[in-house]
FISEDO-590122 format. One line per field, with one value per residue: residue in three letters; residue number from 0; x, y negated, z negated of N, C-alpha, C in turn. Coordinates in Angstrom, 2 decimals, m for minus. Each point is the difference from the previous one (the first is absolute). Layout:
BEGIN
code [ALA / ...] .
pos [NUM / ...] .
n.u [X / ...] .
n.v [Y / ...] .
n.w [Z / ...] .
ca.u [X / ...] .
ca.v [Y / ...] .
ca.w [Z / ...] .
c.u [X / ...] .
c.v [Y / ...] .
c.w [Z / ...] .
END
This chain:
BEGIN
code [UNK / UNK / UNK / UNK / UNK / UNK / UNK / UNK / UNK / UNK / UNK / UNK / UNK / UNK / UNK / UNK / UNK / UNK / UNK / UNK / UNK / UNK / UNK / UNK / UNK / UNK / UNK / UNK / UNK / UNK / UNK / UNK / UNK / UNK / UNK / UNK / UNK / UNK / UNK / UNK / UNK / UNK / UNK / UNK / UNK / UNK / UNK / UNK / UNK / UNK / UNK / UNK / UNK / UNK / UNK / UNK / UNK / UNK / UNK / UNK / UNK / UNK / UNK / UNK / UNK / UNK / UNK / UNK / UNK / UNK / UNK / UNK / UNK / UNK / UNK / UNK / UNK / UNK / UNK / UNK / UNK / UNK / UNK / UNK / UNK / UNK / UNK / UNK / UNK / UNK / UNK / UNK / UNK / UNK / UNK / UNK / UNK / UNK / UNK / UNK / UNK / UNK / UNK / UNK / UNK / UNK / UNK / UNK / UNK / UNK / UNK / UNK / UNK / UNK / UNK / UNK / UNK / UNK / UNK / UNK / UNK / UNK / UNK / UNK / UNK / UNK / UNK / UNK / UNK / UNK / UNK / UNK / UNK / UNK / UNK / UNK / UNK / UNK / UNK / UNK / UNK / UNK / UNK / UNK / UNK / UNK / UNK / UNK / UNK / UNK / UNK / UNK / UNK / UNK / UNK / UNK / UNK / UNK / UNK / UNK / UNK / UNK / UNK / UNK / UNK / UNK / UNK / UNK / UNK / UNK / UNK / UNK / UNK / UNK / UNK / UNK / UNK / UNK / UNK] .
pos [0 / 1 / 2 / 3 / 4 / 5 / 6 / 7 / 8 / 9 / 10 / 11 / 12 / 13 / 14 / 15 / 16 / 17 / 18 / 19 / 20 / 21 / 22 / 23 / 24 / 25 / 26 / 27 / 28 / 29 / 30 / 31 / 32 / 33 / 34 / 35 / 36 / 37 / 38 / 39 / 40 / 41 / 42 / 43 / 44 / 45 / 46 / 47 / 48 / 49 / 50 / 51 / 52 / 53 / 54 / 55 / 56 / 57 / 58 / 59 / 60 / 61 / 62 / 63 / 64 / 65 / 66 / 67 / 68 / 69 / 70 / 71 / 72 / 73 / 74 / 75 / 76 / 77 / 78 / 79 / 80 / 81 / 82 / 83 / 84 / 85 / 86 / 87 / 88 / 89 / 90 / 91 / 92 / 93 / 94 / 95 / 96 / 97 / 98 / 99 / 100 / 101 / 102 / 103 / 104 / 105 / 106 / 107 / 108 / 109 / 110 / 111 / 112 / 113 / 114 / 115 / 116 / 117 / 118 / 119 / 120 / 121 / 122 / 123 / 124 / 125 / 126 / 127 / 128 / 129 / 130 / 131 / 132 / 133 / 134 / 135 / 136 / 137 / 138 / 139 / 140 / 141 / 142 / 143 / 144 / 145 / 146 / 147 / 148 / 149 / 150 / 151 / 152 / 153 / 154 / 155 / 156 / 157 / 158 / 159 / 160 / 161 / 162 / 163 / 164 / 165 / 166 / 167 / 168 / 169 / 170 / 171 / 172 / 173 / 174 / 175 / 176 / 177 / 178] .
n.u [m175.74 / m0.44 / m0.30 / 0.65 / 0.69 / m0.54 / 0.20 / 1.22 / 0.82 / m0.66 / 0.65 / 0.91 / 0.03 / m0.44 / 0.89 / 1.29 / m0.92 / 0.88 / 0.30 / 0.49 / m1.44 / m0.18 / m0.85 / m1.56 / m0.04 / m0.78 / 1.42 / 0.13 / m1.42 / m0.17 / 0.96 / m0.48 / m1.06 / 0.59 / 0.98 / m1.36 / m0.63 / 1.07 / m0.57 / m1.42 / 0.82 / 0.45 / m0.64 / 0.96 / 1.11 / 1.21 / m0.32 / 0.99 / 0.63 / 0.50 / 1.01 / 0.81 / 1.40 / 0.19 / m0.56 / 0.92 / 0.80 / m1.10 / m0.20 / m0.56 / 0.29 / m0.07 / 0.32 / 0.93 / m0.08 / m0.03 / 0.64 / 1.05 / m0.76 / 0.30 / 0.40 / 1.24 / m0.35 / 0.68 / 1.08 / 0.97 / m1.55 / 0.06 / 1.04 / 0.92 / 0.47 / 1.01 / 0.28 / 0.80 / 0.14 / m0.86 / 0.61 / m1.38 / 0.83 / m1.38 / 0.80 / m0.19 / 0.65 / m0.74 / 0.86 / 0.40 / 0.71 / 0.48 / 0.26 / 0.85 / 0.70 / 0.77 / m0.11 / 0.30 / 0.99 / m0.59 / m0.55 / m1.22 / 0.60 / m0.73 / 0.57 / m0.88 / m0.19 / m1.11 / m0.14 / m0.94 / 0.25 / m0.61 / 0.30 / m0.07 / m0.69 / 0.53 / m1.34 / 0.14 / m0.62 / m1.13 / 0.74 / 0.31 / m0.79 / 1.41 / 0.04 / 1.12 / m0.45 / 0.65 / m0.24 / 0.55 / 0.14 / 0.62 / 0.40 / 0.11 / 0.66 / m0.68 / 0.49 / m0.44 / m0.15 / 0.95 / m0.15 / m0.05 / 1.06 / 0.50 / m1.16 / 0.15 / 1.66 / 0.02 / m0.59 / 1.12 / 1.32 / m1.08 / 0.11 / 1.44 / 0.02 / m0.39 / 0.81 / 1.23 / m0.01 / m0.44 / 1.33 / 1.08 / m0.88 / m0.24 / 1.53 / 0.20 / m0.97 / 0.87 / 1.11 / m0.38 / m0.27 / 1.08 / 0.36] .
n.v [m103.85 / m1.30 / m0.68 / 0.34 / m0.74 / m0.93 / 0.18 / 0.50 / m1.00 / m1.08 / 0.38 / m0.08 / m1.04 / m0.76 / 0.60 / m0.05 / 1.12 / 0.44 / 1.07 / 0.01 / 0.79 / 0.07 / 0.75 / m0.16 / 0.82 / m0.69 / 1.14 / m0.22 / m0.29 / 1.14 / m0.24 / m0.66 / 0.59 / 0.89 / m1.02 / m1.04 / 1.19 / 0.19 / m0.43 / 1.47 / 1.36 / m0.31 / m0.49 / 0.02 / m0.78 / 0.17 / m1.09 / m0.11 / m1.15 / 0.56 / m0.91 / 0.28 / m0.37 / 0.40 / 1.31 / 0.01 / m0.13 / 0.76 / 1.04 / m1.31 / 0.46 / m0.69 / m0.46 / 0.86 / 0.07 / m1.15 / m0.73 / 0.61 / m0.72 / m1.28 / 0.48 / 0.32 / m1.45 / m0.49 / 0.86 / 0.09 / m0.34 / 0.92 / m0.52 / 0.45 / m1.30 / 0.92 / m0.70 / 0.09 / m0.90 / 0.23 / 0.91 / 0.12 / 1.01 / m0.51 / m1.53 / 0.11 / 0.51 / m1.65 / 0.39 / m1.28 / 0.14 / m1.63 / 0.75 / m1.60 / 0.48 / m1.06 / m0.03 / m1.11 / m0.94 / 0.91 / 1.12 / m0.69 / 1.50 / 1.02 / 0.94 / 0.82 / 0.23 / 0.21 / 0.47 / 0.64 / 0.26 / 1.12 / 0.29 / 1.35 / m0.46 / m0.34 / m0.32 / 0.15 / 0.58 / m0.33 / m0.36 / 1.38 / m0.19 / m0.77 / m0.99 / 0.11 / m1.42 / m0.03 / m0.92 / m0.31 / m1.10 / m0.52 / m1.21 / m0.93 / m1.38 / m1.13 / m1.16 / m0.64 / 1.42 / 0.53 / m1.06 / m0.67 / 0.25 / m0.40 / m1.35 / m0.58 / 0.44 / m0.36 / m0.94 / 0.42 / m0.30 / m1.29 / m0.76 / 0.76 / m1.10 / m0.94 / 0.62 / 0.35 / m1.67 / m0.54 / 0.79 / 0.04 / m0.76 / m0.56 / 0.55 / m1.12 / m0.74 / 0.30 / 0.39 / m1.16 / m0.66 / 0.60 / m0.25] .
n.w [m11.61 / m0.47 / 0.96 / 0.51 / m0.82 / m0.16 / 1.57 / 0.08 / m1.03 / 0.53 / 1.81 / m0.20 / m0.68 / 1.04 / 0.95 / m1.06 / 0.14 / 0.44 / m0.70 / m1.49 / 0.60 / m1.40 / 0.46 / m0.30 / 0.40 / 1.65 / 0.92 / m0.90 / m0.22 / m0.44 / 1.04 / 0.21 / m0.51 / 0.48 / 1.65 / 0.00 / m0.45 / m0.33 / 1.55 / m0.30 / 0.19 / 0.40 / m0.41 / m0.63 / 0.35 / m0.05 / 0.45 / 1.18 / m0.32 / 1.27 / m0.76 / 1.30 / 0.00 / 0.97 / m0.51 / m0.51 / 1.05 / 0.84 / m0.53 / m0.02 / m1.16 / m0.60 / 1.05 / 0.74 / m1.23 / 0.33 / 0.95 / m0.18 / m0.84 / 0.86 / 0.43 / m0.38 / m0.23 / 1.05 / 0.60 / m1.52 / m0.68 / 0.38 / 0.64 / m0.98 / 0.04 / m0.49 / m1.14 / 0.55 / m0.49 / 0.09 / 1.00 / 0.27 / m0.70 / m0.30 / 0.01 / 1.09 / 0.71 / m0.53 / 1.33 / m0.34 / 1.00 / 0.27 / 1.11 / m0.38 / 1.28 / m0.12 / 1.21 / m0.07 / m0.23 / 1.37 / 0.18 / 0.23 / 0.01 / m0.76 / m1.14 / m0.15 / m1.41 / 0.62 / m1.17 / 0.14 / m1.11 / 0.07 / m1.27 / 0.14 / m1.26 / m1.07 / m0.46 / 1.68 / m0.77 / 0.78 / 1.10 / 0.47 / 1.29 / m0.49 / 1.42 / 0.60 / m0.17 / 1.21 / m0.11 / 0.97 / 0.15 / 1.48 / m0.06 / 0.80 / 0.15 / 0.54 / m0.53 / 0.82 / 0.90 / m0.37 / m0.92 / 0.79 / m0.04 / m0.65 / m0.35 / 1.30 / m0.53 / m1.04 / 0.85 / 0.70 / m0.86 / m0.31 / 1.24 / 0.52 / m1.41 / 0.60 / 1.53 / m0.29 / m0.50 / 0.84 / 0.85 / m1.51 / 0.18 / 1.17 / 0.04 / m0.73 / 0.02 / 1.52 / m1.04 / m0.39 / 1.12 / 0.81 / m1.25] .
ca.u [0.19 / m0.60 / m1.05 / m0.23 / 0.05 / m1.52 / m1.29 / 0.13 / m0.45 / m1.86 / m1.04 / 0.31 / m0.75 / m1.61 / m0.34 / 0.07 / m1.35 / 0.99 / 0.71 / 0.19 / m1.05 / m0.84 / m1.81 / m0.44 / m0.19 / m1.49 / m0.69 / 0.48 / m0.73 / 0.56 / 0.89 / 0.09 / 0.04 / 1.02 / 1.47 / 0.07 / m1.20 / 0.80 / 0.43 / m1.07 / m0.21 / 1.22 / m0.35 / 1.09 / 1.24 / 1.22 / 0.65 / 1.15 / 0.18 / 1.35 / 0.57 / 1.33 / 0.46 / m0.65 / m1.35 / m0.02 / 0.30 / m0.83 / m1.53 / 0.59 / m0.42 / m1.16 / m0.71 / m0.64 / m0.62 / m1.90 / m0.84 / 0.01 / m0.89 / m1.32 / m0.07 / m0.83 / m1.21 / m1.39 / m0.80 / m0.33 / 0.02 / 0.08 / 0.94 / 0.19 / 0.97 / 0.37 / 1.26 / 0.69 / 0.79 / m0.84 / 0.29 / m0.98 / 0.14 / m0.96 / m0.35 / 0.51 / 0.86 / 0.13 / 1.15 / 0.12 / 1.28 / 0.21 / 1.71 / 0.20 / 1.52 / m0.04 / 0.71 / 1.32 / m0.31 / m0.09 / m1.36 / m0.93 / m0.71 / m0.08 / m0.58 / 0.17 / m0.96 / m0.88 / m0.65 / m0.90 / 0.35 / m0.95 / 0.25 / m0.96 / 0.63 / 1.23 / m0.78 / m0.86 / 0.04 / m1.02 / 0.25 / 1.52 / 0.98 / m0.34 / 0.80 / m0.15 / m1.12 / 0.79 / m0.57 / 1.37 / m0.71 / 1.27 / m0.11 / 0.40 / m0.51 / 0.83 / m0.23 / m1.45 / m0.99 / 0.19 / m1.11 / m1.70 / m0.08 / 0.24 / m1.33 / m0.74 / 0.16 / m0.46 / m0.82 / m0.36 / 0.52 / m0.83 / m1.20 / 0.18 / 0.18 / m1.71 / m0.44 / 0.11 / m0.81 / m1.70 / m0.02 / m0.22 / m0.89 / m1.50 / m0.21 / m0.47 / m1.84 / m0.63 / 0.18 / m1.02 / m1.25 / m0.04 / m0.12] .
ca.v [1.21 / 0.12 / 0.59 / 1.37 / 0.94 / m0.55 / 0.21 / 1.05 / 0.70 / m0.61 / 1.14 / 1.47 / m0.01 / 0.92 / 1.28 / 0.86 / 0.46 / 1.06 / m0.14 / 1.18 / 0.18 / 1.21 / m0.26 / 1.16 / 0.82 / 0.04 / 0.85 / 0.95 / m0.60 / 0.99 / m0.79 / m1.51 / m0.13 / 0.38 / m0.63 / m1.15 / m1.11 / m0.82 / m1.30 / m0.86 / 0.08 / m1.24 / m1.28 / m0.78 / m0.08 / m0.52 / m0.88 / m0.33 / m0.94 / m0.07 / m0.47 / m0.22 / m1.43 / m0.44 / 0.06 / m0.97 / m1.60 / m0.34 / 0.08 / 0.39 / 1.26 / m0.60 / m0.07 / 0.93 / 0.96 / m1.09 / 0.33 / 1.71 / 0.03 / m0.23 / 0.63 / 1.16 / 0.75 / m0.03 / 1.44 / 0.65 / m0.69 / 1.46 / 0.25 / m0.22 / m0.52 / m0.06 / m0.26 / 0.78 / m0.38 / 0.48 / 1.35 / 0.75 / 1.60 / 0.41 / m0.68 / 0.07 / m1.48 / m0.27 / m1.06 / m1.03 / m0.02 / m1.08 / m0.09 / m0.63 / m0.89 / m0.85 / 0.32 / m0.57 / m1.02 / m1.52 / 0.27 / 0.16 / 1.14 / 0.75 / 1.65 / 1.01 / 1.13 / 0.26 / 1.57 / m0.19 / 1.19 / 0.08 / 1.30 / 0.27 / m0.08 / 1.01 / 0.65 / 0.74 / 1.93 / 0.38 / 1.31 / 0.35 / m0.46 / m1.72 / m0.30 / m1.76 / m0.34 / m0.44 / m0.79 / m0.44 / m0.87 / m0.77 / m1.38 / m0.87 / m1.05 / m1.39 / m0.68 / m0.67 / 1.32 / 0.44 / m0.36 / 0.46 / 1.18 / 0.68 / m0.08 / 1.05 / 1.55 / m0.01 / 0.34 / 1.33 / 0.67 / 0.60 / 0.76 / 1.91 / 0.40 / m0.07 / 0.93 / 0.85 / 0.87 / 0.66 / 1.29 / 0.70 / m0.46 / 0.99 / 1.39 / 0.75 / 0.15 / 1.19 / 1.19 / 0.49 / 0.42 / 1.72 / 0.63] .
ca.w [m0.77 / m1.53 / 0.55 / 0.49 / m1.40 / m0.64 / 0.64 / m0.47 / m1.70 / m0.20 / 0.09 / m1.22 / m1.33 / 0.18 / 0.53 / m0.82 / m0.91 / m0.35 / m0.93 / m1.06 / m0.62 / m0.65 / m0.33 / 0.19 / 1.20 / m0.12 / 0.42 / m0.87 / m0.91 / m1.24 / m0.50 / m0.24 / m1.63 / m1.14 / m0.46 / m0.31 / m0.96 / m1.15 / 0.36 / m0.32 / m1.65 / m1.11 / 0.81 / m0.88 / 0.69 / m0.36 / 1.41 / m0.53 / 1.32 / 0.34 / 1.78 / 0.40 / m0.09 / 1.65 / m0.04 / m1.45 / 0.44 / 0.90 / m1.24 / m1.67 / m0.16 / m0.76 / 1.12 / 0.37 / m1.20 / m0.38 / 1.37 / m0.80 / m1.01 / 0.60 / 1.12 / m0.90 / m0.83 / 1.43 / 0.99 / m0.70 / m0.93 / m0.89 / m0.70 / m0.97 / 0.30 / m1.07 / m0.26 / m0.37 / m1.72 / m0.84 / m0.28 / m0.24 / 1.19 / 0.51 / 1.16 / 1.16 / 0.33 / 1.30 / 0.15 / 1.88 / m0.04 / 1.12 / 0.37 / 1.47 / 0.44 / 1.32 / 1.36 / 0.13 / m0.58 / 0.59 / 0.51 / m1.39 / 0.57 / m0.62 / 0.67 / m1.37 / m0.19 / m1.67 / m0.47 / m1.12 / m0.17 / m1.38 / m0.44 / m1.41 / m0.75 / m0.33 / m0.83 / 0.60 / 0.21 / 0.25 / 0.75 / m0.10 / 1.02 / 0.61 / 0.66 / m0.48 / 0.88 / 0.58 / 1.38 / 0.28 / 1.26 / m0.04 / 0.22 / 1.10 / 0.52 / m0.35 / m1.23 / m0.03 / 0.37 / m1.28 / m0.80 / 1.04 / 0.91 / m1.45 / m0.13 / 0.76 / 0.16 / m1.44 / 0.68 / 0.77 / m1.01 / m0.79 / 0.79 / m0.57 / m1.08 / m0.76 / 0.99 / m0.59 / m1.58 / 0.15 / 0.39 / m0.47 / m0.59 / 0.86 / m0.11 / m1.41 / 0.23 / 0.36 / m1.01 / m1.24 / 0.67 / 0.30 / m1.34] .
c.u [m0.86 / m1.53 / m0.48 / 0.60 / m1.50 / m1.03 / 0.21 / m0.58 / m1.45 / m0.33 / 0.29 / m0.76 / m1.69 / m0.21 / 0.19 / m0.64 / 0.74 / 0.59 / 0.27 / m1.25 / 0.01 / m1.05 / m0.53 / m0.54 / m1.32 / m0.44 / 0.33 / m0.57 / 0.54 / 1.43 / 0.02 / m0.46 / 0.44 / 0.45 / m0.30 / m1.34 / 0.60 / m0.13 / m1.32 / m0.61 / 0.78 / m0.14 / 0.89 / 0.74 / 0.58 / 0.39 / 1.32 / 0.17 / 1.48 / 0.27 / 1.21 / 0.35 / m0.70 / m1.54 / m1.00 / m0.07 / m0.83 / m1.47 / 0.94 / m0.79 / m1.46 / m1.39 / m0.37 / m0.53 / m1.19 / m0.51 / m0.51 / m0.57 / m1.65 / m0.33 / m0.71 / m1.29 / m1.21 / m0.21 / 0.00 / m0.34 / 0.21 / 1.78 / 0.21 / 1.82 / 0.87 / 1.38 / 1.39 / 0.87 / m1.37 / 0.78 / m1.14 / 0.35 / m0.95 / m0.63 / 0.47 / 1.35 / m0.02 / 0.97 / m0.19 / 0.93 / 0.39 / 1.59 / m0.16 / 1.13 / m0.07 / 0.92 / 1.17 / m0.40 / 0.39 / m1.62 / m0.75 / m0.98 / 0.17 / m0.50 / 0.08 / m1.40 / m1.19 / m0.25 / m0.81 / m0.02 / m0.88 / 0.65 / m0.63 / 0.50 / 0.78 / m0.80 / m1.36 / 0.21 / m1.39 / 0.54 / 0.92 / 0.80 / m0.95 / 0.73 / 0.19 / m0.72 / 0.98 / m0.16 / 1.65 / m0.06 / 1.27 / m0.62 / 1.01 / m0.42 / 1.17 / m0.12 / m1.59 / m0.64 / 0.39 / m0.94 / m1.53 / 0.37 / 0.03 / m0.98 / m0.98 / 0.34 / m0.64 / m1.89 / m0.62 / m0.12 / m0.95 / m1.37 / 0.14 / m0.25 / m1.72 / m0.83 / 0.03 / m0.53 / m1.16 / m0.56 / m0.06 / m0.89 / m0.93 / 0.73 / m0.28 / m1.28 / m0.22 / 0.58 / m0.93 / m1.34 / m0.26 / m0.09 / m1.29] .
c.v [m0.01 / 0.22 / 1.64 / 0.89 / m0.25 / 1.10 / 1.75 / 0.73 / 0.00 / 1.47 / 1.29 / m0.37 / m0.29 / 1.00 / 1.56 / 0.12 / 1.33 / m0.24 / 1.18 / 0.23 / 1.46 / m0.28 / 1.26 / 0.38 / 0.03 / 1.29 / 1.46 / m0.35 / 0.91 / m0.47 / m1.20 / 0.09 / 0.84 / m0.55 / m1.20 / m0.10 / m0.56 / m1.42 / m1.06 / 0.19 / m0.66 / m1.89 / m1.05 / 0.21 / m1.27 / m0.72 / m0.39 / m0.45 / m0.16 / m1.16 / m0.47 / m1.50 / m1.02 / m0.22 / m1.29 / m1.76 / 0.16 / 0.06 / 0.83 / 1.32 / m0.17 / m0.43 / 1.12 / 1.06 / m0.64 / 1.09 / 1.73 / 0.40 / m0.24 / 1.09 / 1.61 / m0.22 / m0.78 / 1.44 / 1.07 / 0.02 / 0.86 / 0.04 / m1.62 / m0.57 / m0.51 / m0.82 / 1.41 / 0.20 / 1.05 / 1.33 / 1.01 / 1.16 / 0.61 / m0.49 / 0.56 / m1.21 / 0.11 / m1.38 / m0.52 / m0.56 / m0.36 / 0.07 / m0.54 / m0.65 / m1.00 / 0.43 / m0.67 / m1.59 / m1.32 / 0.15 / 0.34 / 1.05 / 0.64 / 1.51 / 0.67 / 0.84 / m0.39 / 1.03 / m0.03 / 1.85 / 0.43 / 1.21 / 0.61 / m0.34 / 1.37 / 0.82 / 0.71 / 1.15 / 0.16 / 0.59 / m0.25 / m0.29 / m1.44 / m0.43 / m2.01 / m0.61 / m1.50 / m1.07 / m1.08 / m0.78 / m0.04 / m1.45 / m0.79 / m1.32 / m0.89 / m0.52 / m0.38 / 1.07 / 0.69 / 0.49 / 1.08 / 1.58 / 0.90 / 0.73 / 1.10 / 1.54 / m0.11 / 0.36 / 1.84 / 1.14 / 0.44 / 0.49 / 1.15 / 0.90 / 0.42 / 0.56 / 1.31 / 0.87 / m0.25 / 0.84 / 0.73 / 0.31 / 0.98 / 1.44 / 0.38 / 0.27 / 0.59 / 1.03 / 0.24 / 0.31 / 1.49 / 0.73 / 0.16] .
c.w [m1.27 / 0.37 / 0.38 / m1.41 / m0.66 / 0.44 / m0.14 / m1.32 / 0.03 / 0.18 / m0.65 / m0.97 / 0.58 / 0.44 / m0.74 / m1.00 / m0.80 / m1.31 / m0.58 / m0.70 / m0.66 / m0.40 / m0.05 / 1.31 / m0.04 / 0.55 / m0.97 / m1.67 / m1.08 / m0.35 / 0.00 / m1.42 / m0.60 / m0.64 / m0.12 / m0.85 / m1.15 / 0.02 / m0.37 / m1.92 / m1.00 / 0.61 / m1.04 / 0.80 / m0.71 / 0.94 / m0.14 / 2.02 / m0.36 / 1.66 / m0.30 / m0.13 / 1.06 / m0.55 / m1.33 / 0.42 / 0.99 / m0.83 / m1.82 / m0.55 / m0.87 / 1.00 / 0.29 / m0.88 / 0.09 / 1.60 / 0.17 / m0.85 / 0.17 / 1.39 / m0.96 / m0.90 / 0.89 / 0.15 / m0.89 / m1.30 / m1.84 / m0.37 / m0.74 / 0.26 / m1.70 / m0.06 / m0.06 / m1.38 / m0.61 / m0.27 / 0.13 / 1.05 / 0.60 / 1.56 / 1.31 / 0.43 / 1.97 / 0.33 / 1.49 / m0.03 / 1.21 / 0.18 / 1.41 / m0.11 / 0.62 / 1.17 / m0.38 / m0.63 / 1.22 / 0.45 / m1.64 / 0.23 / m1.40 / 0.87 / m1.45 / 0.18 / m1.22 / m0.08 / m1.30 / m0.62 / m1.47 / m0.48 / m1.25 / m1.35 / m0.89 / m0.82 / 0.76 / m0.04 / 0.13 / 1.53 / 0.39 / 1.20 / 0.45 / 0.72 / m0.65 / 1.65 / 0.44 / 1.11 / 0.84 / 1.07 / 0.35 / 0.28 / 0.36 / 0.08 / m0.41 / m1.36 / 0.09 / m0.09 / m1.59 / m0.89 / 0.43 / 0.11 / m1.43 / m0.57 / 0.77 / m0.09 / m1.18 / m0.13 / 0.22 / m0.76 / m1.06 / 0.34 / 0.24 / m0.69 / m0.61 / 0.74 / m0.76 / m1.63 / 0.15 / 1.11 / m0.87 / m1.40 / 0.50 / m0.07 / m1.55 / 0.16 / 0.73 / m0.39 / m1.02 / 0.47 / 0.06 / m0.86 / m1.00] .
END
């Protein structure tokens, strides 16, 4: 049975590419910057790393703010990774946020969620309709796979992310171009 629970969660957690995504829309370019060039004109963000009890005794939180840190300023080197104690209302806040349970306490299985979530800051009034920018993995594995697997959604997460603000990047230049 612990077996076929293992081989189960593994493949949910590689096979589920699914999740809670808000992004911008590649087939609907006029809106995609409407509702997200906020995401390239404000390059300060407020980082704030959240994880659950479960999530804390498998990668401490300090860990994963380093690995989350380095990851962001590999694929995106333009934002700007802030202390949150600062208070600056001008910053964007962006949050990652590690929720994992364990199955039961005779099998060393975990299941939860990452989400990496950006929102405009409180002092954006350059335009008027912003969506918040939402990324939601689910994740799965054993005690040993865990770790790896963490990493790797962490991985994806920002590879979305740097998909995305330099989508919306190129629709800015090709806005200013037409003009």
């Amino acid at each position: 049975m612990k077996l076929i629970l293992i081989i189960v969660f593994s493949f949910l957690s590689i096979s589920l590419n699914a999740g809670d995504y808000n992004r911008p829309s590649k087939e609907y370019e006029a809106m995609a910057l409407k509702e997200y060039r906020w995401i390239h004109d404000n390059t300060e963000c407020l980082l704030y790393i959240n994880t659950s009890e479960d999530a804390e005794s498998v990668l401490p939180r300090n860990a994963l703010e380093r690995y989350f840190k380095l990851k962001m300023r590999n694929y995106v080197k333009d934002i700007s990774l802030a202390n949150p104690t600062n208070g600056n209302l001008s910053a964007n806040y962006l949050s990652l946020n590690l929720e994992l349970h364990e199955y039961n306490d005779q099998l060393l299985i975990y299941y939860g969620l990452i989400t990496f979530q950006l929102m405009a800051s409180v002092q954006s009034s350059s335009q008027p309709i912003v969506d918040i920018y939402k990324l939601t993995i689910p994740i799965a594995g054993s005690d040993q796979q865990i770790v790896r697997f963490i990493k790797d959604n962490i991985d994806v997460l920002v590879e979305l992310y740097a998909e995305d603000y330099y989508y919306i990047e190129d629709l800015i230049k090709a806005q200013a171009k037409s003009k």
